[in-house]
C-alpha positions in Angstrom: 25.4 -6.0 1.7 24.5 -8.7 3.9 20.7 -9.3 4.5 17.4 -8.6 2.7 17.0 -5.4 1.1 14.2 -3.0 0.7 12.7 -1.2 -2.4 9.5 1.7 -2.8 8.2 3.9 -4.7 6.8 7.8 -4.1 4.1 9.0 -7.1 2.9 12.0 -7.4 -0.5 12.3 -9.3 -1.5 15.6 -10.9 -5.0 16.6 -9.8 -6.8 18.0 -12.7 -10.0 19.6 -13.3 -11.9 19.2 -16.4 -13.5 22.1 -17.9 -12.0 24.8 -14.9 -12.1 28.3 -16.1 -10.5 29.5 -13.4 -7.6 32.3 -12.4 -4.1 30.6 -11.6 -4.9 31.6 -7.8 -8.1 30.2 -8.2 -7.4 27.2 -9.7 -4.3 26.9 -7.2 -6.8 27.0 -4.3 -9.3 24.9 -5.8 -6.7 22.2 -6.6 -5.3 22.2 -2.7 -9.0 21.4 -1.8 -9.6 18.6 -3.9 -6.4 16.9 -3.2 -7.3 17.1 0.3 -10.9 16.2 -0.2 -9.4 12.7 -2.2 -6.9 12.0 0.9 -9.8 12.8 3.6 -12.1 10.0 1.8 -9.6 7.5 2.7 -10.8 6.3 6.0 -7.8 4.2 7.3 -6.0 5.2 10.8 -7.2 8.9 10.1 -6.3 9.7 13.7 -2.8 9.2 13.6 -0.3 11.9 12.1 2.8 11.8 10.5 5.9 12.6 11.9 9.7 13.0 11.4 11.9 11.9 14.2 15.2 13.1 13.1 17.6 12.5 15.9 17.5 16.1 16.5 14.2 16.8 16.3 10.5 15.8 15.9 9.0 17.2 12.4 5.8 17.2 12.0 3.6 17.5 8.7 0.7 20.8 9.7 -1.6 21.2 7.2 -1.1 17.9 5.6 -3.7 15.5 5.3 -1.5 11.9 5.7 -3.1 8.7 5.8 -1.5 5.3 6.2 -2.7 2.4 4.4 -3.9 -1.0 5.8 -0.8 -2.5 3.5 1.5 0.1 5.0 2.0 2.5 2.6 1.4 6.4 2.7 -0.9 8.7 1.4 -1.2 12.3 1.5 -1.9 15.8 -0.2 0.5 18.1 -1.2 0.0 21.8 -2.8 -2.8 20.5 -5.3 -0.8 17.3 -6.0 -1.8 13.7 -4.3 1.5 11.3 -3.1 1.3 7.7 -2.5 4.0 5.9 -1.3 4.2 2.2 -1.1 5.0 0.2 1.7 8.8 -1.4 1.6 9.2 -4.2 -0.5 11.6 -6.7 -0.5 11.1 -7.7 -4.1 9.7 -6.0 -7.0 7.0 -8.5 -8.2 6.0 -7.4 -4.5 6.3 -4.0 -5.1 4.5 -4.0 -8.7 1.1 -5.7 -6.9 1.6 -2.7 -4.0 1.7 0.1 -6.6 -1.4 -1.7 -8.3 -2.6 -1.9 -5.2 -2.4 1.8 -4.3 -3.6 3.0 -7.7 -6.9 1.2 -7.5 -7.5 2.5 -3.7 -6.8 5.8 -5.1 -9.3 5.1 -8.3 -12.2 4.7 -5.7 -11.4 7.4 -3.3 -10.7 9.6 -5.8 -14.8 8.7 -7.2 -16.0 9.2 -4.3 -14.7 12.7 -3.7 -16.0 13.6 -6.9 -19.6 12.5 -5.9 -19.0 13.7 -2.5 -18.3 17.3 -3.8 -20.4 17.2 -7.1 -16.8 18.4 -9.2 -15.1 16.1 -11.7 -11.7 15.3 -11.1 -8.8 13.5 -12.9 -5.4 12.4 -11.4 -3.0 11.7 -13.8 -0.1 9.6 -13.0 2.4 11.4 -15.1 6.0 13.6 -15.0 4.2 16.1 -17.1 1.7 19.1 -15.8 -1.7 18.6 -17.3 -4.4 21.0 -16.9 -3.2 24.1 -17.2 -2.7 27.0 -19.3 1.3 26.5 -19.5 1.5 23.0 -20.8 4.1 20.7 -18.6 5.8 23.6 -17.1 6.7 21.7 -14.5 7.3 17.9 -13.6 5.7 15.5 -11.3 8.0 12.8 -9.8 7.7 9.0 -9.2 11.0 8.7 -6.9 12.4 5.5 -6.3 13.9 4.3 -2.9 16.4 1.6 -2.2 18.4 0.2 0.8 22.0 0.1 0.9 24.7 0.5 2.7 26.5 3.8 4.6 29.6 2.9 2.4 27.6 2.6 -1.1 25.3 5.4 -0.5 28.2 7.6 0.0 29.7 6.7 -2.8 26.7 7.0 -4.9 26.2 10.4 -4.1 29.6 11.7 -4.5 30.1 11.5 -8.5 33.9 11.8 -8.8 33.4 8.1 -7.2 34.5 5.4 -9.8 31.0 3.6 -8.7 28.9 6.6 -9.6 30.8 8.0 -13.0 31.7 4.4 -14.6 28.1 2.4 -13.5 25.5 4.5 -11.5 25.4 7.4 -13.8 25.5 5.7 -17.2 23.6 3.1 -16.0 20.2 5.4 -15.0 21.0 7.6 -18.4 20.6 4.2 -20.7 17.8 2.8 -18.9 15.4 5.4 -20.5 15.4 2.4 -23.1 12.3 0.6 -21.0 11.8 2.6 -17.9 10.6 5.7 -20.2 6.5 6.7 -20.2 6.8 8.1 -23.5 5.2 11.9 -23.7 4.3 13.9 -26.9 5.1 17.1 -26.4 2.5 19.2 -27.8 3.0 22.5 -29.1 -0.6 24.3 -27.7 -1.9 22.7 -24.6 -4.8 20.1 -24.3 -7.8 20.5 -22.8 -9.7 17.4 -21.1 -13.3 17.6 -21.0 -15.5 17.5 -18.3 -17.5 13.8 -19.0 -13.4 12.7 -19.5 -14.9 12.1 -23.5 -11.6 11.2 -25.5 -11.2 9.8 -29.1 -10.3 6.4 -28.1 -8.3 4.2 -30.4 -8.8 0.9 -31.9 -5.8 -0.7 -29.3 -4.8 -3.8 -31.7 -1.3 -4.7 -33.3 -0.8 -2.8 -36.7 2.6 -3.6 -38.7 4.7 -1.2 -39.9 4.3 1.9 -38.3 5.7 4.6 -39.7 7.0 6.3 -36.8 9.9 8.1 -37.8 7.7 10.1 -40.1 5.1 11.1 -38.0 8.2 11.8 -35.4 10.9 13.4 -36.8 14.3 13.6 -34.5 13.3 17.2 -33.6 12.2 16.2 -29.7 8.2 15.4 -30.6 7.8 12.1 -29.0 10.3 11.7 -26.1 10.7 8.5 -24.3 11.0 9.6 -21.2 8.9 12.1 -19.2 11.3 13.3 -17.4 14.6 13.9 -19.0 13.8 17.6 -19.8 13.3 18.4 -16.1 16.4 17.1 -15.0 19.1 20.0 -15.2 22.2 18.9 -13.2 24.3 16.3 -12.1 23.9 16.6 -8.4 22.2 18.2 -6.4 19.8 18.0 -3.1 16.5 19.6 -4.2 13.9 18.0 -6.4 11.3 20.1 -7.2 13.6 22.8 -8.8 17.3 22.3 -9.6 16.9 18.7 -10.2 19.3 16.5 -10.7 20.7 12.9 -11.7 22.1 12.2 -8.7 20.1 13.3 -5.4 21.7 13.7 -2.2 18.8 13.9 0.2 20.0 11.7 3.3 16.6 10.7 5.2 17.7 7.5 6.5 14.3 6.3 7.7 16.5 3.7 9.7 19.7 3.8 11.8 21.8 5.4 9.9 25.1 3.5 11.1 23.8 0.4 9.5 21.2 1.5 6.3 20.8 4.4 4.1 17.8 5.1 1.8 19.1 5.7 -1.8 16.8 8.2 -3.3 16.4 8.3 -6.9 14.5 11.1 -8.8 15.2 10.7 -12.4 12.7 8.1 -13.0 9.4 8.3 -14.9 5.9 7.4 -13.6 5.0 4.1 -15.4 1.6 2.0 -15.9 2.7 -0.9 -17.9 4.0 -4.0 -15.3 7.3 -4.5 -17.0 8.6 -1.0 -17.2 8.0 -0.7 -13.6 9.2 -4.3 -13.1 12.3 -3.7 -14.8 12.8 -0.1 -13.5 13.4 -1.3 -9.6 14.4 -5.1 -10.4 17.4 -4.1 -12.3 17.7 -0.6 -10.3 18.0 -3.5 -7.4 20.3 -6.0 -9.1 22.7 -3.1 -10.2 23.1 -1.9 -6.7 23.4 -5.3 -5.8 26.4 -5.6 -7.6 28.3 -2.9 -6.3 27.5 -3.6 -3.2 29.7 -6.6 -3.8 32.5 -4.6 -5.0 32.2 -5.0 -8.8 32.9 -1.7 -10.6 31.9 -0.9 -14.4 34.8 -0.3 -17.1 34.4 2.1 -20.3 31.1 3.3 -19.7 31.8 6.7 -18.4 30.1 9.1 -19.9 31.6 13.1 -21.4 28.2 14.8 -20.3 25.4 12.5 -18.7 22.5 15.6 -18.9 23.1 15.8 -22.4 23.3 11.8 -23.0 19.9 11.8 -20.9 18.3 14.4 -23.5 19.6 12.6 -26.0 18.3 8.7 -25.3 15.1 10.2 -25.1 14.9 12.2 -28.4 16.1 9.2 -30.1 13.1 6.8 -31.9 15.9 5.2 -33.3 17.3 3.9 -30.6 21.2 3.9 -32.5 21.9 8.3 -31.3 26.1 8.0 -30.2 26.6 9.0 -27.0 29.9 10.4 -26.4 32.3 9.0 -23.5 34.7 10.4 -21.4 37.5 8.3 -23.5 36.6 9.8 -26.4 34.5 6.9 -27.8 31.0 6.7 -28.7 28.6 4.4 -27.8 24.5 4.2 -27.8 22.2 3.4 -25.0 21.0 -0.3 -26.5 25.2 -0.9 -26.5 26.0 -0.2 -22.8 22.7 -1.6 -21.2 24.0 -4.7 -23.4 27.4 -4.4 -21.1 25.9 -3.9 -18.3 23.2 -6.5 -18.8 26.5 -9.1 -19.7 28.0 -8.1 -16.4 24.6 -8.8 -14.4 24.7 -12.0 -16.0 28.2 -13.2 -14.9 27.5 -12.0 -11.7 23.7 -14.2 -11.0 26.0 -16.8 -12.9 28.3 -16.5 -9.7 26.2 -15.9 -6.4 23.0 -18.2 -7.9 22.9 -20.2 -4.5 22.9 -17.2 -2.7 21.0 -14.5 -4.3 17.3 -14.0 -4.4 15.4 -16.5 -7.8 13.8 -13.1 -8.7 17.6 -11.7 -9.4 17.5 -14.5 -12.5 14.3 -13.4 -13.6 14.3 -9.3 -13.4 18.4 -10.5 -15.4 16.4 -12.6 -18.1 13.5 -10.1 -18.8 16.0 -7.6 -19.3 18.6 -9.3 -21.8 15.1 -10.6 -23.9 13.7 -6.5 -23.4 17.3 -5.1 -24.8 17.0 -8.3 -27.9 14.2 -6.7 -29.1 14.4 -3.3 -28.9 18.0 -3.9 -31.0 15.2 -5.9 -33.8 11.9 -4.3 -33.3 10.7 -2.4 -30.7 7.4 -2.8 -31.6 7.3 -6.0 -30.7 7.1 -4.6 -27.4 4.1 -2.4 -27.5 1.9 -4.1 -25.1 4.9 -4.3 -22.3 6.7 -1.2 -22.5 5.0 2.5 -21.9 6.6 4.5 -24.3 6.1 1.5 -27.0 2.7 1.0 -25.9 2.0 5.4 -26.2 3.9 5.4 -29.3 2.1 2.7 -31.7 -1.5 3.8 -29.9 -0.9 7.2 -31.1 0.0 6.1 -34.8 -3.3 4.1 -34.5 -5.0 8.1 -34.0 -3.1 9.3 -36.7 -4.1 6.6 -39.3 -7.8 6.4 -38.1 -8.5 10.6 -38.0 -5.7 11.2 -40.4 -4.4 13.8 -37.8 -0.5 14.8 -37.3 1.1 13.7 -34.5 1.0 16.3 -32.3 -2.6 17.0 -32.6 -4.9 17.3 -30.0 -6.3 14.2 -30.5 -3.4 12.2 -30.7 -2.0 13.8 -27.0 -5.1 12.8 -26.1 -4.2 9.3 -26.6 -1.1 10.5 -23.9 -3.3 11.8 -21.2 -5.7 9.1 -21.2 -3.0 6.3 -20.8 -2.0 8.2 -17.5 -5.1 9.1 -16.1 -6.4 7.2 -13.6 -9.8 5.1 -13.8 -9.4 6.3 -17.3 -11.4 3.5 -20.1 -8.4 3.4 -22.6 -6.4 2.3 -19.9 -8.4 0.0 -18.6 -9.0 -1.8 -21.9 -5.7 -1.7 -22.4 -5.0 -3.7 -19.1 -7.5 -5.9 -19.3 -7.1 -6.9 -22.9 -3.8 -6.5 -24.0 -0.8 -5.4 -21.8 1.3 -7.9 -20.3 0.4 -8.6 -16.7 3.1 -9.8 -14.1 0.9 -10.3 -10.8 -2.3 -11.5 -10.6 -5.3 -9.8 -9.2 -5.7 -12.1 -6.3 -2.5 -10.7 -4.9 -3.1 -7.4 -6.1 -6.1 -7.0 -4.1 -4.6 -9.4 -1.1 -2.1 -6.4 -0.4 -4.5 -3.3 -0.5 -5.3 -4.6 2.9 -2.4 -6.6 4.2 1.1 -5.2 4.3 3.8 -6.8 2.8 6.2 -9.1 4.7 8.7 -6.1 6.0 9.0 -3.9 8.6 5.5 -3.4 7.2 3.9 -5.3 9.2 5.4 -3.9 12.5 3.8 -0.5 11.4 0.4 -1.6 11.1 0.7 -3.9 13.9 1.0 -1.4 16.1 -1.3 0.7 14.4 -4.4 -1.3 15.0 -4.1 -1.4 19.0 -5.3 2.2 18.5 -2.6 3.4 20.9 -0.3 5.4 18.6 -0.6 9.1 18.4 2.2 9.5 15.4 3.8 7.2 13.5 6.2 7.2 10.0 8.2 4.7 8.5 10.3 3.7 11.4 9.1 5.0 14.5 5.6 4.9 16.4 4.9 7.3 19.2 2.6 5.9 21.5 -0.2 8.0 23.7 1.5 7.9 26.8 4.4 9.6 24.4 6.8 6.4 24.4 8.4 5.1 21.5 8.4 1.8 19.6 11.3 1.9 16.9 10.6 -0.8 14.0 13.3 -3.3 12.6 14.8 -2.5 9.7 14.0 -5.0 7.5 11.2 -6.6 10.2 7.9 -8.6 9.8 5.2 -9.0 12.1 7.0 -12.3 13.3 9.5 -10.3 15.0 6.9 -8.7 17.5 6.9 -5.0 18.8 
C-alpha cells in the first residue's frame, strides 16, 4: 500500500454510579441520563449532528447525543455507556497523545456533570462491567481501526486466507503478551463507594513477587480483558457473538481505493506502551502484508482457545497447539514474527516511516524481558503494572488475591480521574509523549483528513458532518480527502 496510512481508536467507558441502590430498570434509565448529561457538558460544535452517508442512504444517529472535538475526534453516548473516538492518526506516538488527549477532556466534562447534577459518577475505561449486581457480564470494547487496502481487507476478513490463518490470526492471539489490561476476576462483585475511597497501595518496586502463588493457573488474574468475551472466529456483530475476526465493512472513505480494518479483540489500555505497541506493531504487521510477505508455521489448531489460553497463563511458557501438529507459546511466535518485522525495516528503511524502527525496537526489547522477568516491566505494561500493584495489597492487608480490596486495586487503575492512577502516571509509569503535545491536540486536530473536518466545521455552515463527509446548510456536500490535511483546502 502506497501512501500514508491512517490509525484510531473507539473506547467505550463504563458509566458507573457509586452507592446506586437501584432496580436494573432503574439503574438502566439512570445510567442513559448520565452518559448523556457527560456528552451534553461538552460544548464543541453542539449544533451539528452525526450522520452516515452510505452510498445508499443517509443514516442518521436520533437520540444520540454526538459531539465532535476541536482535535477531530468523536464523542457520544450510547445506552448508559460514553464512546470516544479519536481523530485519524497517521502514527501512533500521534495517536497515544490523542487518546490522552480525549481522556483528560473527558476527566473534566465528566466533573462537571457530576457538579452540574449533584450525583457522583465514575467512568471506567475497562472491557469488564463494573457496577452492577452481575459482575462483568458483559464487555466494553476499545476497537481498533486501520487503513488498508480493498485487496488486504478482503483477505483479512476471509480466514481460510493464507494472510489471515498463518499471520493475522496468530499474530492478534500472541499479542495479549503486552496489549493485555490485566483483570482479576473476582468471585462476588465489588462495590465502589460513593467519595471513590479505595485502599490505595504503596506503588514502589518490590522484588520477588510471589505471583504464581497468590495466582494459581485456575483463570484468577487474566491478562487480557477481553479474551473471555470473544466466542468465535468470524463474525460481523460486536456486542454479542463476538469474534476474532470482524467483518463490519464501513469504509468511511471510497471504498475502491481504502477500507477501514476493524479490529475488536483488543483491550482498553492506560499505560503509553501497551497502547503504543498495540497500534504500532498492529500497523507495522499490516504493513507487511501489504507488501506481500506471508507468515510460515504459525497457524494455529484453535485460535479461541489459544486466546483463553495466553491469557490464563502468568507463566508466560502455556503450549499452544498448531495446525501442524506442533506446539509453540505466545513469547515463541511474537519472537518470529518480531524477527520477520525486523528483516523487513532492515529492507524498506529509506522508505518506511523512522517510527516503524522504533514501534520494531520497543517490541524485540518488550518480548526480551518478558522471556527474563516480566516484572521488570511493571511500570510500562498494564497487566504488569495491575499485577505487582495488587501483590503490593496483598502483602500490606495480608488479603488473598481475589479480595475486595485487592480488585479494588483493578478498578481504580481504570477509572478515570481516579488518584492511584494519577500517581501512578505522574510518578512512575513510563511516559512516551509529553504533556505539551498532549494538551496541544485537545484543541488542534492532527495533521489528517482531520483537519479538513474541523476546517469546515468552524465556518458554522455545516448542518451534519462524520468522518468523511460534511453536509452543508444549503444541503451540499463537501467530501474530505482520504488521508488530507488542512493544506489541501476544502
Amino acid at each position: 500500500m502506497t501512501g500514508p496510512t491512517l490509525m484510531g481508536l473507539e473506547t467505550e467507558h463504563c458509566l458507573v454510579l457509586p452507592g446506586a441502590r437501584l432496580s436494573d430498570e432503574s439503574l438502566r434509565a439512570a445510567r442513559n441520563g448520565m452518559a448523556r448529561a457527560i456528552v451534553e457538558c461538552e460544548p464543541s460544535f453542539h449544533s451539528v449532528r452525526w450522520c452516515y452517508d452510505y452510498p445508499y442512504e443517509l443514516y442518521r444517529f436520533e437520540g444520540v447525543v454526538n459531539r465532535v472535538l476541536p482535535n477531530g475526534s468523536r464523542l457520544y453516548d450510547e445506552e448508559g455507556y460514553v464512546e470516544s473516538c479519536t481523530a485519524e492518526c497517521s502514527d501512533p506516538f500521534q495517536l497515544l497523545a490523542v487518546e490522552h488527549a480525549n481522556t483528560a477532556r473527558l476527566e473534566r466534562i465528566t466533573a462537571e456533570a457530576a457538579a452540574r447534577h449533584g450525583v457522583p459518577l465514575r467512568l471506567v475505561k475497562s472491557n469488564l462491567e463494573y457496577g452492577s449486581h452481575w459482575p462483568w457480564s458483559t464487555s466494553n470494547a476499545c476497537h481498533e481501526n486501520y487503513s488498508v487496502s480493498p485487496q488486504l481487507s478482503q483477505e483479512l476478513t476471509t480466514p481460510s486466507s493464507r494472510a489471515a490463518r498463518e499471520v493475522w490470526l496468530p499474530f492478534l492471539v500472541t499479542r495479549t503478551l503486552f496489549t493485555g489490561a490485566g483483570c482479576v476476576r473476582s468471585r462476588a462483585p465489588l462495590e465502589l463507594r460513593p467519595d471513590g475511597a479505595s485502599p490505595p497501595p504503596d506503588p514502589r518496586t518490590r522484588p520477588a513477587l510471589r505471583l504464581l502463588r497468590l495466582f494459581p493457573p485456575d483463570g484468577r488474574f487474566q491478562l487480557s480483558q477481553r479474551a473471555d468475551f470473544l466466542s468465535q472466529v468470524i463474525g460481523l456483530e460486536t456486542t454479542r457473538f463476538r469474534s476474532l475476526i470482524n467483518t463490519r465493512d464501513e469504509p468511511h472513505a471510497d471504498p475502491q481505493r481504502l477500507r477501514r480494518l476493524h479490529v475488536i479483540v483488543g483491550d482498553s489500555n492506560r499505560a503509553d506502551l501497551s497502547t503504543f505497541l498495540k497500534c504500532g506493531v498492529s500497523r507495522v504487521v499490516l504493513a507487511m502484508l501489504e507488501s506481500g510477505w506471508a507468515g510460515e508455521g504459525l497457524e494455529l489448531a484453535d485460535p479461541l482457545t489459544a486466546m483463553r489460553t495466553v491469557s490464563r497463563d502468568l507463566s508466560l511458557q502455556a503450549p499452544i497447539a498448531r495446525a501442524d501438529g506442533g506446539i509453540v507459546t505466545a513469547l515463541e511466535l511474537q519472537r518470529q514474527l518480531c524477527a520477520q518485522a525486523r528483516e523487513y525495516c532492515a529492507r524498506g528503511r529509506d522508505e518506511l516511516p523512522a517510527w516503524y524502527e522504533v514501534v520494531v525496537g520497543e517490541w524485540e526489547r518488550v518480548l526480551s524481558i518478558l522471556g527474563q522477568d516480566y516484572l521488570l516491566l511493571r511500570w510500562e505494561l498494564d497487566w504488569v503494572a495491575k499485577l505487582a500493584l495488587i501483590q503490593e495489597v496483598c502483602d500490606q492487608q495480608n488479603v488473598v488475591a481475589d479480595s475486595d480490596e485487592a480488585c479494588a486495586v483493578d478498578v481504580c487503575y481504570s477509572t478515570l480521574g481516579d488518584p492511584l492512577f494519577a500517581a501512578l502516571r505522574a510518578h512512575h509509569l513510563r511516559r512516551l509523549v509529553p504533556d505539551a503535545e498532549i494538551r496541544a491536540l485537545e484543541e488542534t486536530p492532527p495533521s489528517t483528513r482531520a483537519r479538513d473536518r474541523v476546517a469546515i466545521l468552524r465556518t458554522g455552515k455545516v448542518a451534519e458532518i462524520n468522518w468523511d463527509v460534511a453536509i452543508l446548510t444549503d444541503g451540499s456536500r463537501v467530501h474530505f480527502p482520504h488521508f488530507g490535511g488542512a493544506e489541501r483546502g476544502l
